[in-house]
Backbone and ligand atoms as CSV (ligand in chain L), in Angstrom:
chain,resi,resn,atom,element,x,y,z
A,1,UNK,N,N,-88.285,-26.281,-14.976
A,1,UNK,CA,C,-88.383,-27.752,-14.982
A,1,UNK,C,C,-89.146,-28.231,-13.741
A,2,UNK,N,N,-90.195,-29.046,-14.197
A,2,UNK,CA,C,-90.968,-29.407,-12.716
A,2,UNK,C,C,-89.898,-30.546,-11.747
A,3,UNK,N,N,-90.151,-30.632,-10.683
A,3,UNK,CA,C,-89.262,-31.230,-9.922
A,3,UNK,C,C,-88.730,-32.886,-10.132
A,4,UNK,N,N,-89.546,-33.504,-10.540
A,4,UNK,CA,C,-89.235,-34.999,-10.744
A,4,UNK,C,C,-88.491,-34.889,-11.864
A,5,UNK,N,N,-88.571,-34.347,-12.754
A,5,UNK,CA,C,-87.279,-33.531,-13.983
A,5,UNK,C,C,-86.178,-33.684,-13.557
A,6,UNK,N,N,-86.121,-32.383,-12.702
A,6,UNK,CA,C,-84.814,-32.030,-12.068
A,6,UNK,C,C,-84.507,-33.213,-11.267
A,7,UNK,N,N,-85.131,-33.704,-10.629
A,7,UNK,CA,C,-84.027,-35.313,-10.010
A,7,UNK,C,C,-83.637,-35.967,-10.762
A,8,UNK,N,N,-84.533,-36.002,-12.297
A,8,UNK,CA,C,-84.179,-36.915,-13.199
A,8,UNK,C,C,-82.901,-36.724,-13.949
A,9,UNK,N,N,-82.975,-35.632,-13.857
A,9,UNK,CA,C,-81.580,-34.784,-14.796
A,9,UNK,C,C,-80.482,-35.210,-13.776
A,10,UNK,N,N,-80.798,-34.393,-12.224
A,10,UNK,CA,C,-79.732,-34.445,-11.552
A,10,UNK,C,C,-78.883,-36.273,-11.495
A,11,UNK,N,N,-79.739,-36.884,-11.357
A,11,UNK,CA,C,-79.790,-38.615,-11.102
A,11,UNK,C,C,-78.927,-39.181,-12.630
A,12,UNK,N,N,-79.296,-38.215,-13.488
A,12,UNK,CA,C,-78.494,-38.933,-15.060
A,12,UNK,C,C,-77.168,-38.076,-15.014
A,13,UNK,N,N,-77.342,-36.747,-14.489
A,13,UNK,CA,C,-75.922,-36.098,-14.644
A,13,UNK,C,C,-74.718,-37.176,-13.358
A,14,UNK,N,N,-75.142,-37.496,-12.535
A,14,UNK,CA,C,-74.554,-38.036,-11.590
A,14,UNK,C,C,-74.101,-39.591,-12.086
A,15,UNK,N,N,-74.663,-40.382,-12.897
A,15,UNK,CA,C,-74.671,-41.734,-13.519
A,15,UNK,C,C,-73.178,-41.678,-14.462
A,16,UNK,N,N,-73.498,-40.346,-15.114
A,16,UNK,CA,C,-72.650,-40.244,-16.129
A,16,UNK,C,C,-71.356,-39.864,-15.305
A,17,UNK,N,N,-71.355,-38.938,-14.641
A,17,UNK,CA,C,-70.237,-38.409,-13.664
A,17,UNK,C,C,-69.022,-39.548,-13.692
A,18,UNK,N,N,-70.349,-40.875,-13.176
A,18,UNK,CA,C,-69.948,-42.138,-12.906
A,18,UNK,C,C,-68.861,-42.718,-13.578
A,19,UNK,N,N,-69.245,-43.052,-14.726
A,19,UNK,CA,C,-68.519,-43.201,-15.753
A,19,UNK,C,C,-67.562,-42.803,-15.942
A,20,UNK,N,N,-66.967,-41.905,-16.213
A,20,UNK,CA,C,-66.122,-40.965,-16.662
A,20,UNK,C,C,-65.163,-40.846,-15.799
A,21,UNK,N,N,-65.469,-41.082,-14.520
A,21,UNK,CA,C,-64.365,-41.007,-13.136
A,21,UNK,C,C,-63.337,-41.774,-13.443
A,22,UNK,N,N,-62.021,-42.349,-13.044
A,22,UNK,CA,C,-60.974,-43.163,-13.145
A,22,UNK,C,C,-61.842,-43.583,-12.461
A,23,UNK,N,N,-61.883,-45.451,-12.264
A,23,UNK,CA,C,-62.209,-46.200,-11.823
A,23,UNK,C,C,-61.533,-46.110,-10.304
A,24,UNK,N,N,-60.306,-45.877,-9.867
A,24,UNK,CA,C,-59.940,-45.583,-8.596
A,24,UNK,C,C,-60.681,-44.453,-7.248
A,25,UNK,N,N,-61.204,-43.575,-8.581
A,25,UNK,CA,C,-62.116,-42.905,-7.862
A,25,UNK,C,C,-63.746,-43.009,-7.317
A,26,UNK,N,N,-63.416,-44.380,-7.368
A,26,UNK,CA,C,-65.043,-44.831,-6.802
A,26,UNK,C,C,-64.424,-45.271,-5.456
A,27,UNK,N,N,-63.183,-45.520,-5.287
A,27,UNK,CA,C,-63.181,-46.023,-4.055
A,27,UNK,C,C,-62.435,-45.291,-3.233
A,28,UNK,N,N,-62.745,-45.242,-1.825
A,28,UNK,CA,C,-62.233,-44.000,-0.714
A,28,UNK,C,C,-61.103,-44.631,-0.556
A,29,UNK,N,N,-60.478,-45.811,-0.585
A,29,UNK,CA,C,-58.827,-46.679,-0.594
A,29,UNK,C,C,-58.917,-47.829,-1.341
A,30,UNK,N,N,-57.746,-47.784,-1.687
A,30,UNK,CA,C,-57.305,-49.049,-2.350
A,30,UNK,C,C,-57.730,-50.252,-1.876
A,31,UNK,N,N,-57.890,-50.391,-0.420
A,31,UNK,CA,C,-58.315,-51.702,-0.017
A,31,UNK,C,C,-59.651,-52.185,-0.163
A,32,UNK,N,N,-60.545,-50.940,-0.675
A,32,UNK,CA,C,-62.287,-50.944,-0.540
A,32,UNK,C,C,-62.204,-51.300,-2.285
A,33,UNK,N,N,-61.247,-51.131,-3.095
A,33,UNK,CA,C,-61.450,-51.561,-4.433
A,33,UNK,C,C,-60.965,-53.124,-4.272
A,34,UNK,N,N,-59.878,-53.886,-3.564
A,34,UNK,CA,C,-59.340,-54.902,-3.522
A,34,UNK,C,C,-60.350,-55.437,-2.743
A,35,UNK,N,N,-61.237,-55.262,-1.503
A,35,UNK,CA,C,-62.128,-56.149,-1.512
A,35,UNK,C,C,-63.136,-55.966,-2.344
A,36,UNK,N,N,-63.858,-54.941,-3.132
A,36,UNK,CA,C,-64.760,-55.015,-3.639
A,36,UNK,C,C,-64.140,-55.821,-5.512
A,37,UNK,N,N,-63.557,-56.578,-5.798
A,37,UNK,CA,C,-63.490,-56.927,-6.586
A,37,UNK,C,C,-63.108,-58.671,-6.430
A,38,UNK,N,N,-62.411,-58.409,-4.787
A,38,UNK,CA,C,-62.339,-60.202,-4.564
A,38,UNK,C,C,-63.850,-60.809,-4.332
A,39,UNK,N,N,-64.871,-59.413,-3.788
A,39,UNK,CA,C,-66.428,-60.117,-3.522
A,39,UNK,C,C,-66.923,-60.168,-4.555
A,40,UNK,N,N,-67.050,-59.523,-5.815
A,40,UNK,CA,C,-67.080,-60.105,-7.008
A,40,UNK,C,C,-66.892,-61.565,-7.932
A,41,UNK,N,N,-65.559,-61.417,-7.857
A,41,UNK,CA,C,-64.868,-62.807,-7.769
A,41,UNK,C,C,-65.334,-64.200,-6.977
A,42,UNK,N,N,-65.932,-63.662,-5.688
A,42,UNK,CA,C,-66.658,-64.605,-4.960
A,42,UNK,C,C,-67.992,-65.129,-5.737
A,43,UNK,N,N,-68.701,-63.929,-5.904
A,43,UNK,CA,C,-69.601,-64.594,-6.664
A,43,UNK,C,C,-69.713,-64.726,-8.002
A,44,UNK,N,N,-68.919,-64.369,-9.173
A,44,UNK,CA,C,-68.570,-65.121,-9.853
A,44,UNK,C,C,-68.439,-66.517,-9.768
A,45,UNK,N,N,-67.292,-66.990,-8.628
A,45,UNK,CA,C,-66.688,-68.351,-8.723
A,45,UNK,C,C,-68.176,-69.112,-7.772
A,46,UNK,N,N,-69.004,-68.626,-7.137
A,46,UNK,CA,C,-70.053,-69.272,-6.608
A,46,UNK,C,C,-71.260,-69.528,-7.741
A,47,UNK,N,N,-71.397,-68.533,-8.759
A,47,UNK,CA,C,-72.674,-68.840,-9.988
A,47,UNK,C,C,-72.451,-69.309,-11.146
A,48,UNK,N,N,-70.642,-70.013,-11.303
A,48,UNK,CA,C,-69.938,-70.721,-11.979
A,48,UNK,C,C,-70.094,-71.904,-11.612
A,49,UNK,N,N,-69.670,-71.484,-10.543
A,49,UNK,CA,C,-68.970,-72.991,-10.059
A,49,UNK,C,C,-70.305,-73.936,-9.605
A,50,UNK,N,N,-71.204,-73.478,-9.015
A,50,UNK,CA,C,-72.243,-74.412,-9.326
A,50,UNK,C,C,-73.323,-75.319,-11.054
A,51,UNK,N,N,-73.346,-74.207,-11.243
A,51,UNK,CA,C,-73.349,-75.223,-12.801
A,51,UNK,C,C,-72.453,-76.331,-13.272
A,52,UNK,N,N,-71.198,-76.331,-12.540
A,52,UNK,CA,C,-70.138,-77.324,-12.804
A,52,UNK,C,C,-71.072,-78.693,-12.726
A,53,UNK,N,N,-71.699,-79.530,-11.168
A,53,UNK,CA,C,-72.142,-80.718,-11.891
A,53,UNK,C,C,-73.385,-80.802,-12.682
A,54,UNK,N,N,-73.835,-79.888,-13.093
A,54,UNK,CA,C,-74.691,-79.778,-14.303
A,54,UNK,C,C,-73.957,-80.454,-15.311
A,55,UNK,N,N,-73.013,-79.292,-15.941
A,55,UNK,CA,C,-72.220,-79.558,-16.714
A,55,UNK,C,C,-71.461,-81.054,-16.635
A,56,UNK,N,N,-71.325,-81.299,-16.204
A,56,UNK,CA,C,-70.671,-82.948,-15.896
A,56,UNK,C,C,-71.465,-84.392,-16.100
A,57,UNK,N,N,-72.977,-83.831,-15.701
A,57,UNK,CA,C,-73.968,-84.753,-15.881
A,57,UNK,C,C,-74.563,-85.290,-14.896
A,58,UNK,N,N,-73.520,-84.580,-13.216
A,58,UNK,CA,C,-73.574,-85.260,-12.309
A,58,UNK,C,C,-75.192,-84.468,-11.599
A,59,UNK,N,N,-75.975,-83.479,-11.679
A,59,UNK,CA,C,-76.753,-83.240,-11.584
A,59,UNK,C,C,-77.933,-82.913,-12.903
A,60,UNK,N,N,-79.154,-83.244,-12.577
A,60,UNK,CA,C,-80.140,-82.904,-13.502
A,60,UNK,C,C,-80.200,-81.277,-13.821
A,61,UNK,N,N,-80.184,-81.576,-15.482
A,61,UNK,CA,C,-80.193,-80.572,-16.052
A,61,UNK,C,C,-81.285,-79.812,-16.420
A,62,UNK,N,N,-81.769,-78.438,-15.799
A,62,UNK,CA,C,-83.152,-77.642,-15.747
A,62,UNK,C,C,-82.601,-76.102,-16.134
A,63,UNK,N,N,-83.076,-76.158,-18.089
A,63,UNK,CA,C,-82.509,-75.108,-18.681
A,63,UNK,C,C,-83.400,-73.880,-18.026
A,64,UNK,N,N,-84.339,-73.479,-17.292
A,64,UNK,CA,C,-84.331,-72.575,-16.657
A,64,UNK,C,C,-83.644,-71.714,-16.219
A,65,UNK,N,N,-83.106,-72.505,-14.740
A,65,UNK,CA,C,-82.270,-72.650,-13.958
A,65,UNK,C,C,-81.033,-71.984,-14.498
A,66,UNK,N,N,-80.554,-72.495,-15.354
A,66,UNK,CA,C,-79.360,-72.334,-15.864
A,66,UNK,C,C,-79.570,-71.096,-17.033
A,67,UNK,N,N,-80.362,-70.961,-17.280
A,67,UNK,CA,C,-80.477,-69.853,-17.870
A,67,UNK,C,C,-80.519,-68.081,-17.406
A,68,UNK,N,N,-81.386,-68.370,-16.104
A,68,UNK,CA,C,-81.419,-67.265,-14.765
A,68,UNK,C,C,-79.720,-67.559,-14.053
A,69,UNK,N,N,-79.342,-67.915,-14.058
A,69,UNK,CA,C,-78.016,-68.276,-13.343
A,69,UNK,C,C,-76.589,-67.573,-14.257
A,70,UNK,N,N,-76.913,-67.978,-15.436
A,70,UNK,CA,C,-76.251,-67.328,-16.503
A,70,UNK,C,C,-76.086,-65.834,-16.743
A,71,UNK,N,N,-78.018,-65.257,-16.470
A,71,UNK,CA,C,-77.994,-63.910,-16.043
A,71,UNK,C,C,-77.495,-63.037,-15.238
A,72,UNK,N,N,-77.265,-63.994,-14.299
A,72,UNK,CA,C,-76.715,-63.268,-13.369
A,72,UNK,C,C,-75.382,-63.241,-13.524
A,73,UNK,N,N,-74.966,-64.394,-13.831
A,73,UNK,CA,C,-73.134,-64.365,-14.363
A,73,UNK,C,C,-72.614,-63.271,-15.236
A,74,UNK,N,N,-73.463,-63.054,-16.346
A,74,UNK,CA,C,-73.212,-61.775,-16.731
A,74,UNK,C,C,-72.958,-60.416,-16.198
A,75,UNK,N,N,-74.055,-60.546,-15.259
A,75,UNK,CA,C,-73.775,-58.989,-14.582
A,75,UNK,C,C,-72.692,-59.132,-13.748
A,76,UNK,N,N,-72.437,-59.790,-13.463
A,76,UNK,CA,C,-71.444,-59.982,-12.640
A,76,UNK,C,C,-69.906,-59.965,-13.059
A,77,UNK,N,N,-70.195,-60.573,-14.426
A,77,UNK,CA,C,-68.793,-60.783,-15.091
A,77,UNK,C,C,-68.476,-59.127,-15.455
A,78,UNK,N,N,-68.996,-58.456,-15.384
A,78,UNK,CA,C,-68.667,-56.757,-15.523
A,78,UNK,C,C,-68.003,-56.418,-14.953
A,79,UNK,N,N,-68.526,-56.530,-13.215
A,79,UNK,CA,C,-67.744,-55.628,-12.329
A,79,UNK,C,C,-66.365,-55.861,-11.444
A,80,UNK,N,N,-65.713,-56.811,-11.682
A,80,UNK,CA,C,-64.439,-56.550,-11.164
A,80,UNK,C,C,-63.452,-56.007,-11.838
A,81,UNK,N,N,-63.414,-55.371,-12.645
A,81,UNK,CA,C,-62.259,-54.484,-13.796
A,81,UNK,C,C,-62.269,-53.069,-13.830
A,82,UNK,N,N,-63.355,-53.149,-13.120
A,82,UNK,CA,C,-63.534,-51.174,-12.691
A,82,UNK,C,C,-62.785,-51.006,-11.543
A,83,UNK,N,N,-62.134,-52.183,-10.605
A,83,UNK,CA,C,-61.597,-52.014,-9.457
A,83,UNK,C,C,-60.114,-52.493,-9.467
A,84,UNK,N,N,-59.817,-52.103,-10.540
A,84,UNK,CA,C,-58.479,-52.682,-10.663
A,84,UNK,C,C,-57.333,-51.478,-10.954
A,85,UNK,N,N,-57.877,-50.258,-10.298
A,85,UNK,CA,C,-57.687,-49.198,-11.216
A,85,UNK,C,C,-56.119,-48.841,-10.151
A,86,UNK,N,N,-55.301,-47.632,-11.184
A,86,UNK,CA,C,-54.215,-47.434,-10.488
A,86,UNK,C,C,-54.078,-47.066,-8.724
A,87,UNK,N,N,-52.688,-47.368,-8.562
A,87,UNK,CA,C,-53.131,-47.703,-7.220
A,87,UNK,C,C,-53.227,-48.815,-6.318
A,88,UNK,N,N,-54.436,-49.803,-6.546
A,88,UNK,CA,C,-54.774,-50.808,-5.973
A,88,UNK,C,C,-53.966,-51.766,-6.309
A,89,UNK,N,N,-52.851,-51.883,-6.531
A,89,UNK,CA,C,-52.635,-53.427,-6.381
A,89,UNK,C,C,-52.371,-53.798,-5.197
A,90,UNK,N,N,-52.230,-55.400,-5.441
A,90,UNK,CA,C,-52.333,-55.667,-4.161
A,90,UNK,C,C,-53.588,-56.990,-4.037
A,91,UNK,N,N,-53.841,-57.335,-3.168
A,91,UNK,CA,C,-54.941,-58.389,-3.119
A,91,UNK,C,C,-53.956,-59.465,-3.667
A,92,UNK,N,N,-55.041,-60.225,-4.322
A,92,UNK,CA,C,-54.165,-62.291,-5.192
A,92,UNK,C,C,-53.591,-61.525,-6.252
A,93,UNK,N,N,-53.747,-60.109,-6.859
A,93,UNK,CA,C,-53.525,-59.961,-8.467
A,93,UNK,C,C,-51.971,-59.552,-8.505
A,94,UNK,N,N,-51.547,-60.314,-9.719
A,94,UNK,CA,C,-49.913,-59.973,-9.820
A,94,UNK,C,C,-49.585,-58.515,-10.395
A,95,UNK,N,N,-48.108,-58.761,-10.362
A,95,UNK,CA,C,-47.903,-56.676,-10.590
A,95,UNK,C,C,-48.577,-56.788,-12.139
A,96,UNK,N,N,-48.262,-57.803,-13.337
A,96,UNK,CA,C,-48.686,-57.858,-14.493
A,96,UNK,C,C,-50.013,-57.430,-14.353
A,97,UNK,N,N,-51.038,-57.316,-13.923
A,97,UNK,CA,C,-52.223,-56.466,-14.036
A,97,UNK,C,C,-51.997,-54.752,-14.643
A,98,UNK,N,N,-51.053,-54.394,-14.053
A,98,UNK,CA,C,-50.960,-52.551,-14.104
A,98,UNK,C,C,-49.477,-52.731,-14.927
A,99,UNK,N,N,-48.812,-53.581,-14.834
A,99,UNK,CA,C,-47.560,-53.650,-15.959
A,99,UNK,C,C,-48.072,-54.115,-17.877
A,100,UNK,N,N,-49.138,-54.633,-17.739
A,100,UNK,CA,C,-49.262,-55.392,-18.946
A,100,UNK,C,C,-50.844,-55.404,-19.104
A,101,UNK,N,N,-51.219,-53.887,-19.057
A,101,UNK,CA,C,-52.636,-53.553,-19.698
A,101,UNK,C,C,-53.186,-54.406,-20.306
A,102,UNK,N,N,-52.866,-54.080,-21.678
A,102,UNK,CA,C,-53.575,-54.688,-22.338
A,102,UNK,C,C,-54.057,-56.032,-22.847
A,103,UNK,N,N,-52.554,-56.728,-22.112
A,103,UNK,CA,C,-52.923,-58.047,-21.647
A,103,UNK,C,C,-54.023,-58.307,-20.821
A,104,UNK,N,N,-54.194,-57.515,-19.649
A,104,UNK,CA,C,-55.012,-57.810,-18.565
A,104,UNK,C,C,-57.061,-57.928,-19.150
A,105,UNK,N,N,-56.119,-56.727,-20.315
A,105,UNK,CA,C,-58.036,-56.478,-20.770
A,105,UNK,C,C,-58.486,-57.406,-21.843
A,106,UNK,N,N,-57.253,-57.881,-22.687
A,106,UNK,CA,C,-57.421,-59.254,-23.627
A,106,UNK,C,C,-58.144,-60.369,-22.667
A,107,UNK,N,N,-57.681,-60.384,-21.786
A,107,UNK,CA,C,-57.772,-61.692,-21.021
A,107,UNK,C,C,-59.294,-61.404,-20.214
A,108,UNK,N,N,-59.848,-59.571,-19.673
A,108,UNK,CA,C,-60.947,-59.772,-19.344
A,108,UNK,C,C,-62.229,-59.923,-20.576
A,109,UNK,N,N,-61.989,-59.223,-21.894
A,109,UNK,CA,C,-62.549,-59.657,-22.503
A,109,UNK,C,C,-62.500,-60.605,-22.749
A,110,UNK,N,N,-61.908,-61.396,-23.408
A,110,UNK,CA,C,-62.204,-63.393,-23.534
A,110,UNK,C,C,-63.527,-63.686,-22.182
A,111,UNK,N,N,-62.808,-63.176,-21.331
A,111,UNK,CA,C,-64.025,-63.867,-20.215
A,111,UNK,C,C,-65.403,-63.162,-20.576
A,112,UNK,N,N,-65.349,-62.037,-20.477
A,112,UNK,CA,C,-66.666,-61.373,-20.989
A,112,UNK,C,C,-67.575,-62.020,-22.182
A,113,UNK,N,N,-66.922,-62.392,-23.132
A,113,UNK,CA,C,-67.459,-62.816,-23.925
A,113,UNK,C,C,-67.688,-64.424,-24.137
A,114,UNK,N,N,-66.882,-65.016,-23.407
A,114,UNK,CA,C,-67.166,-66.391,-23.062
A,114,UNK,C,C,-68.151,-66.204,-22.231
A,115,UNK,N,N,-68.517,-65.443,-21.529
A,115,UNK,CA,C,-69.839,-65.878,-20.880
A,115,UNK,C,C,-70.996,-65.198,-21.392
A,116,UNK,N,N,-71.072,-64.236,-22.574
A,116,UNK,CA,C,-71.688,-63.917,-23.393
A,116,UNK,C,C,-72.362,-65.188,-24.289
A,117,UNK,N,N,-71.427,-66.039,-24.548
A,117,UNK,CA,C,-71.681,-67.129,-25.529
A,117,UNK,C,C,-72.276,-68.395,-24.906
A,118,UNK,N,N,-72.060,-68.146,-23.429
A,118,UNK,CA,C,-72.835,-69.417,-22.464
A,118,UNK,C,C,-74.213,-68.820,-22.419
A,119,UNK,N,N,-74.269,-67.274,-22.453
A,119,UNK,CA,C,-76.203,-67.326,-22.671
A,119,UNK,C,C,-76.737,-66.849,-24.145
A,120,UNK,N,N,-76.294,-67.469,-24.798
A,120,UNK,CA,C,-76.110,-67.678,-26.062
A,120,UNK,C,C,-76.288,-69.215,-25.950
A,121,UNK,N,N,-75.541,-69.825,-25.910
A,121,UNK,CA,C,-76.406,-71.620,-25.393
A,121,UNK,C,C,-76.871,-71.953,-24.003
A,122,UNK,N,N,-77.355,-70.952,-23.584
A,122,UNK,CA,C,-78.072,-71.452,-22.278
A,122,UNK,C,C,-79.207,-71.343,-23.006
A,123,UNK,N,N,-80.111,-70.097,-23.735
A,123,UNK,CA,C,-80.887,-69.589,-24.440
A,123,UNK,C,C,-81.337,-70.705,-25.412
A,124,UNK,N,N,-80.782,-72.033,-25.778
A,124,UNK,CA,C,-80.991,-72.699,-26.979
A,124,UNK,C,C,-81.704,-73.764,-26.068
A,125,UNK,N,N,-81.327,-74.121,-24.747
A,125,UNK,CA,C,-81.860,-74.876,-24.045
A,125,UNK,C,C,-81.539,-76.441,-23.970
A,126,UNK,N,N,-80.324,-76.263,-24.728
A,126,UNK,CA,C,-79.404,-77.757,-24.943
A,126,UNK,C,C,-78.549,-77.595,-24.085
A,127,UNK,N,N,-78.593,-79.028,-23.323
A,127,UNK,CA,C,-77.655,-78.826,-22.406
A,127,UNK,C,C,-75.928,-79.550,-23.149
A,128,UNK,N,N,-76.091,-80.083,-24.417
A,128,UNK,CA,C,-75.068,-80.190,-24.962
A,128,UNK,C,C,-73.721,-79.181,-25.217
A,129,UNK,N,N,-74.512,-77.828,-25.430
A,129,UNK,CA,C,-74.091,-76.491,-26.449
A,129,UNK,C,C,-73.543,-75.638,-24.771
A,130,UNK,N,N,-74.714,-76.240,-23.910
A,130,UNK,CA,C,-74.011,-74.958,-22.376
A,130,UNK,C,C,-72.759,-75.877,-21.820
A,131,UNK,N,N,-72.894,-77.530,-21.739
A,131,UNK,CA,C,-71.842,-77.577,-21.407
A,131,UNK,C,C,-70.111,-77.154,-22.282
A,132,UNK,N,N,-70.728,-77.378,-23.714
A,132,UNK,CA,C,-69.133,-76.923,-24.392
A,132,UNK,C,C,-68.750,-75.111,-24.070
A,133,UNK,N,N,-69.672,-74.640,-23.683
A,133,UNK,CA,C,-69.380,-72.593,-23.679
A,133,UNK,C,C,-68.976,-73.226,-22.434
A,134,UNK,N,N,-69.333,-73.707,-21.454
A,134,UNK,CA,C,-69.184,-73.766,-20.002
A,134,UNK,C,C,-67.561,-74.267,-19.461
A,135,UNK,N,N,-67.314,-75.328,-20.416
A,135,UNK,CA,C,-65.904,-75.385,-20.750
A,135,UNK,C,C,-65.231,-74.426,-21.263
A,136,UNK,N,N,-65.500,-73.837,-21.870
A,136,UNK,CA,C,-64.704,-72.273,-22.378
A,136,UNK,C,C,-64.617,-70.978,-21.298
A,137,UNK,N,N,-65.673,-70.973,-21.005
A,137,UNK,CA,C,-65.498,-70.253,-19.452
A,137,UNK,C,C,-64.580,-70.188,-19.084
A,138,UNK,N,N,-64.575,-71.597,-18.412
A,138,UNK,CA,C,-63.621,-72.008,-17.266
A,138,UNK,C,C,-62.174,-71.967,-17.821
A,139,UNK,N,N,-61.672,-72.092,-19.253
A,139,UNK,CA,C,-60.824,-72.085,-19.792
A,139,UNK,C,C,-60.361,-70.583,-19.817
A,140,UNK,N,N,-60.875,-69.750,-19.898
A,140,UNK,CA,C,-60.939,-68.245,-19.985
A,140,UNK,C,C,-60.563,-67.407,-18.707
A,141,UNK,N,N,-61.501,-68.235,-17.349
A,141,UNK,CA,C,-61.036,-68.172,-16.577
A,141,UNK,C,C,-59.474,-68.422,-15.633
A,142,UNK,N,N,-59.154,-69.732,-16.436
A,142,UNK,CA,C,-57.979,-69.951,-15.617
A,142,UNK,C,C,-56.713,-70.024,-16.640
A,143,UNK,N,N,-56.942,-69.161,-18.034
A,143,UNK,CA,C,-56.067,-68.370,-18.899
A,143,UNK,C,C,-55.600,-66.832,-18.106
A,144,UNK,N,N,-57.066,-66.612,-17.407
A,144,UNK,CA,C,-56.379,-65.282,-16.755
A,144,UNK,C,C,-55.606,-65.309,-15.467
A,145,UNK,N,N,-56.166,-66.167,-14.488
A,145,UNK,CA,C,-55.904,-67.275,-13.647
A,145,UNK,C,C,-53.482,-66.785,-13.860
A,146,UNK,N,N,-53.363,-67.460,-14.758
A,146,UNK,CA,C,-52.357,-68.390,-15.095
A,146,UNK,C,C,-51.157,-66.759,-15.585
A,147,UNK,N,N,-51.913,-66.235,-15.329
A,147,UNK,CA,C,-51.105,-64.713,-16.078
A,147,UNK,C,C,-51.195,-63.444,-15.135
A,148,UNK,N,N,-52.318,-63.519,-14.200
A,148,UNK,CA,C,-52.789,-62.400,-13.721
A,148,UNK,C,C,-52.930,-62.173,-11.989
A,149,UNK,N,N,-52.868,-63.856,-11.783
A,149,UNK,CA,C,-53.232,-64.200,-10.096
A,149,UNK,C,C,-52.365,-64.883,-9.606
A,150,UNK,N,N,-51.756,-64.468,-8.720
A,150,UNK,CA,C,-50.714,-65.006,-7.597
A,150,UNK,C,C,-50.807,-66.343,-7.418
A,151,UNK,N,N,-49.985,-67.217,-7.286
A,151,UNK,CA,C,-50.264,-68.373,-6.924
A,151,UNK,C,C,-50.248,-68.471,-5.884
A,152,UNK,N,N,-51.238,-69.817,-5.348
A,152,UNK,CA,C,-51.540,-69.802,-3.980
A,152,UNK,C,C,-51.238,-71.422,-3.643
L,1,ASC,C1,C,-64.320,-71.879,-10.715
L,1,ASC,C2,C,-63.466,-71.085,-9.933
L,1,ASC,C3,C,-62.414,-70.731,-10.679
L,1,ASC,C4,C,-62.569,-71.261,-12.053
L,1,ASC,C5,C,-61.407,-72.017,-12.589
L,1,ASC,C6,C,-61.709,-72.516,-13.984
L,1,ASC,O1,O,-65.378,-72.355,-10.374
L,1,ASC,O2,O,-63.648,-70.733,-8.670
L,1,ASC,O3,O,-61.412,-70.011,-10.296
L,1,ASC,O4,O,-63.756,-72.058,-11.983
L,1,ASC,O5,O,-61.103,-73.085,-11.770
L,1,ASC,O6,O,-60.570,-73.068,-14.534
């Protein structure tokens, strides 16, 4: 195999490795998964939460904007559930995270897919259709909110 091969192989065998690990095993302690999922959360609630006076009416609406913004919400909406893995509790999240699975993953899918469906009407370019997903979001959000996070 010529050499850029072999990195290529080595680089996909290592991706996959990835995968397959318990999610706890990406992180050297529990506390490097509990912050790496509250900085998540950060920006989540920062590429949310600004579309809010969009959504309201209180700022001009530029489906661009909101469309690249959306993108990024997506990727984002991925990665805090890989860090939730046994072990880590701890952080805002209640014991019901690691007591009540499959609750926890009902509740991250809804979000996943509520923000699936905001670039799904971000994409249409009505700002009618992003503010109603945009309300669902947030509803999705603080369904999990209400089950999953410590009160503060
Ligand atoms: C945000 C944010 C949340 C959610 C929630 C929606 O912008 O930081 O936690 O929206 O308030 O109900």
């Amino acid at each position: 195999m010529k050499k850029p091969l072999l990195a290529l192989a080595a680089a996909c065998a290592s991706a996959a490795a990835l995968f397959h690990f318990p999610a706890a095993a990406q992180f050297a302690k529990p506390d490097d998964a509990i912050k790496y999922r509250q900085s998540a959360f950060t920006l989540i609630s920062a590429h949310f939460g600004r579309m809010g006076p969009v959504a309201k009416g209180q700022a001009p609406y530029d489906a661009e904007q909101i469309k690249a913004n959306v993108q990024l919400l997506q990727t984002l909406a991925a990665l805090p559930w890989g860090a939730f893995g046994p072990g880590t509790e701890g952080g805002g999240a209640r014991a019901e995270v690691w007591s009540d699975e499959q609750g926890f993953l009902k509740a991250q899918q809804r979000f996943v897919q509520s923000v699936d469906k905001l670039a799904q009407a971000a994409a249409t370019g009505e700002l009618v259709n992003v503010r109603a997903a945009f309300g669902d979001v947030g509803a999705s959000c603080k369904a999990c909110h209400d089950s999953y996070r410590q009160r503060r």
